[in-house]
C-alpha positions as CSV (number, residue, x, y, z in Angstrom):
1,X,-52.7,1.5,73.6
2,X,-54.7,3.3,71.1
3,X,-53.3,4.1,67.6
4,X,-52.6,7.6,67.0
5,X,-53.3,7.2,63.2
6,X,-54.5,4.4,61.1
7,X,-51.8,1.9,60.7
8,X,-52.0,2.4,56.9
9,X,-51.2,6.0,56.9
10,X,-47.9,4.7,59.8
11,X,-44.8,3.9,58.0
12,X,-45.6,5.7,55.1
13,X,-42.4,5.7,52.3
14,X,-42.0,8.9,50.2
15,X,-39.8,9.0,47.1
16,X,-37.9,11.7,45.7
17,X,-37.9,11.7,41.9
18,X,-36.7,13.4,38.8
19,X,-39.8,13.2,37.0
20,X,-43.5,13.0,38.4
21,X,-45.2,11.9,35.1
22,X,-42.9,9.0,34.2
23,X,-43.2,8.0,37.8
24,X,-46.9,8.0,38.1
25,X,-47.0,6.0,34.5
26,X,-44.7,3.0,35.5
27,X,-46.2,3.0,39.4
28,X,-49.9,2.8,37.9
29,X,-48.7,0.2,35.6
30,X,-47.8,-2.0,38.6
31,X,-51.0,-1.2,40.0
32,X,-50.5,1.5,42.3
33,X,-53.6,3.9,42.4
34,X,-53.3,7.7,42.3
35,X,-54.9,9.0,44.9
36,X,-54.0,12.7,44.0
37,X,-51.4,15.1,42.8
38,X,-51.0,18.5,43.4
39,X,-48.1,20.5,41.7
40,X,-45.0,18.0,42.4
41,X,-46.2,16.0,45.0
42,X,-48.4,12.8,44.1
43,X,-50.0,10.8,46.7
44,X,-50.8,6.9,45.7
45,X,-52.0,3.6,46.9
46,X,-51.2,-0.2,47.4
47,X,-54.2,-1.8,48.6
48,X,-54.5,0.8,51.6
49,X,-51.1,1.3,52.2
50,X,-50.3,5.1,51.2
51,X,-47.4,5.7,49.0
52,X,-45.7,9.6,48.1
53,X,-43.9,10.8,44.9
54,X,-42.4,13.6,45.2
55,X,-40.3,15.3,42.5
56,X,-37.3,17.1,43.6
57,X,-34.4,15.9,40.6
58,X,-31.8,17.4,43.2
59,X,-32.8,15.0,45.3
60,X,-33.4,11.6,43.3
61,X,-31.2,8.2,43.8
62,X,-28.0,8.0,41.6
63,X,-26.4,5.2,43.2
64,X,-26.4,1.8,40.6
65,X,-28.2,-0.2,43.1
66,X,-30.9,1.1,45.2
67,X,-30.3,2.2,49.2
68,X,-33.5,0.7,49.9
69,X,-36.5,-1.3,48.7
70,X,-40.5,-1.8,49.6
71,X,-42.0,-5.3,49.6
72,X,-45.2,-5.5,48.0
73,X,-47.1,-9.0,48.7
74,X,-49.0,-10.2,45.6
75,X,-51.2,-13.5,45.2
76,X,-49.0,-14.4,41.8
77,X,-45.5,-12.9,41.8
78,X,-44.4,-14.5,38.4
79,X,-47.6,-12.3,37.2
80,X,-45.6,-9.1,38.2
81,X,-42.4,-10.4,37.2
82,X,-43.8,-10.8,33.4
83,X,-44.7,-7.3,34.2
84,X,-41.4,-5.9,35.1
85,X,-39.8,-7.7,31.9
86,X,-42.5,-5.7,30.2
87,X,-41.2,-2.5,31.4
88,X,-37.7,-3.3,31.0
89,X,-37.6,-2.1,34.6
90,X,-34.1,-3.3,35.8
91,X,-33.9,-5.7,38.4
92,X,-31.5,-6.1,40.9
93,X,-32.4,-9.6,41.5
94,X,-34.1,-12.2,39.5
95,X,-37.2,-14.3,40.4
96,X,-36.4,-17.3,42.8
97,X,-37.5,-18.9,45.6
98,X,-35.8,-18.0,48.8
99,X,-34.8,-20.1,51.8
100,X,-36.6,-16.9,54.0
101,X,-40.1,-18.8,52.2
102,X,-41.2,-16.1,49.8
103,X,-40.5,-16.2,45.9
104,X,-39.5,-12.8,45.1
105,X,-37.6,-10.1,42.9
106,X,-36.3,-6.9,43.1
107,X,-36.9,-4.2,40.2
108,X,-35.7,-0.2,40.4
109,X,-38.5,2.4,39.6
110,X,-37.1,4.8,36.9
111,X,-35.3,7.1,39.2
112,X,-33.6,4.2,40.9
113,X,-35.8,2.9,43.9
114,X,-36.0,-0.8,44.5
115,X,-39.7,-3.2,44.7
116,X,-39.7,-6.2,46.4
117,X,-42.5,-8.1,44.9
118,X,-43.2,-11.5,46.8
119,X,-45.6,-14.2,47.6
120,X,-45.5,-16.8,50.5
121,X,-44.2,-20.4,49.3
122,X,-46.8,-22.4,50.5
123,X,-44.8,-23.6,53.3
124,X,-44.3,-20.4,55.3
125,X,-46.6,-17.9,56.5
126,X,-47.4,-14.2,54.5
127,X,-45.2,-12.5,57.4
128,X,-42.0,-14.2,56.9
129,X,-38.9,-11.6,57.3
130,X,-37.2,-10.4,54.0
């Protein structure tokens, strides 16, 4: 069966956030690329993997821990992880390796949304479940 769009634009997560400058700063930090932004609406990148900002503040997370999370593979996760103590982005859970075969954490963005960032242990396969 044919695709009825590429399989990077499928799937695509939007975000609803209180402030689309702050956002944009601590996503390109990660390295996230923006594509474009037009008013309140911000379209960016992860490899080729589309990802939206949007900035509606009536609409932003307020729980204390996030309702959901992406997961972003990365070669070197201890590289990011230096990165999110940089930030002082919290985390909701700290570096480790996992008995699912990634080593992982989970940071919020400022307005609350959690990042998975993994890398396979060398034992499992990239597309383990987590």
């Amino acid at each position: 069966m044919a695709s009825f769009v590429r399989s990077e634009e499928q799937l695509v997560t939007e975000v609803f956030v209180t402030n689309l400058d702050v956002s944009i700063d601590f996503y390109r930090t990660l390295g996230f690329a923006v594509l474009r932004r037009e008013g309140h609406f911000a379209e960016l990148s992860w490899e080729d993997h589309l990802f939206f900002l949007d900035e509606s503040p009536e609409m932003a997370c307020s729980h204390p821990h996030p309702q959901a999370n992406i997961r972003i593979m990365v070669p070197d996760v201890d590289r990011y992880w230096r990165l999110a103590e940089q930030l002082r982005a919290p985390i909701i859970s700290e570096i480790a390796d996992r008995p699912y075969g990634l080593r992982d954490f989970i940071l919020t963005d400022p307005d609350g949304f959690g990042l998975r960032f993994a890398t396979p242990l060398s034992s499992h396969s990239p597309n383990s479940h987590a």
